[in-house]
C-alpha positions, 0 to 999 in steps of 0.5 A, a space after each residue: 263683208 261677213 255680214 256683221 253689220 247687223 249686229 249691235 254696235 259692240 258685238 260689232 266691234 269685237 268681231 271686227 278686232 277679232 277677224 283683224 286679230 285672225 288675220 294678223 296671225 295668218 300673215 304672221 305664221 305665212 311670212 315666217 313659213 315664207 322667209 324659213 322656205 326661201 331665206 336661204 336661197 335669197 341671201 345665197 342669190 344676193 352674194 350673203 353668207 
């Protein structure tokens, strides 16, 4: 993956909750860019105000 088997067993663990946590973030601000982008033009094709 990122290579991060080779560390300890805590060093571990708090930089795979971190990629997680980055990961998250990501998703978070692309949906949200996402359904700003295209929201309108969904709710007009699907007959919403």
């Amino acid at each position: 993956m990122f290579g991060i088997e080779s560390l300890a067993g805590n060093a571990q663990a708090a930089v795979l909750v971190s990629v997680v946590l980055v990961e998250a973030m990501v998703l978070y601000v692309g949906y949200g860019a996402l359904t700003r982008a295209l929201g309108p033009s969904v709710q007009r094709l699907i007959g919403g105000e």
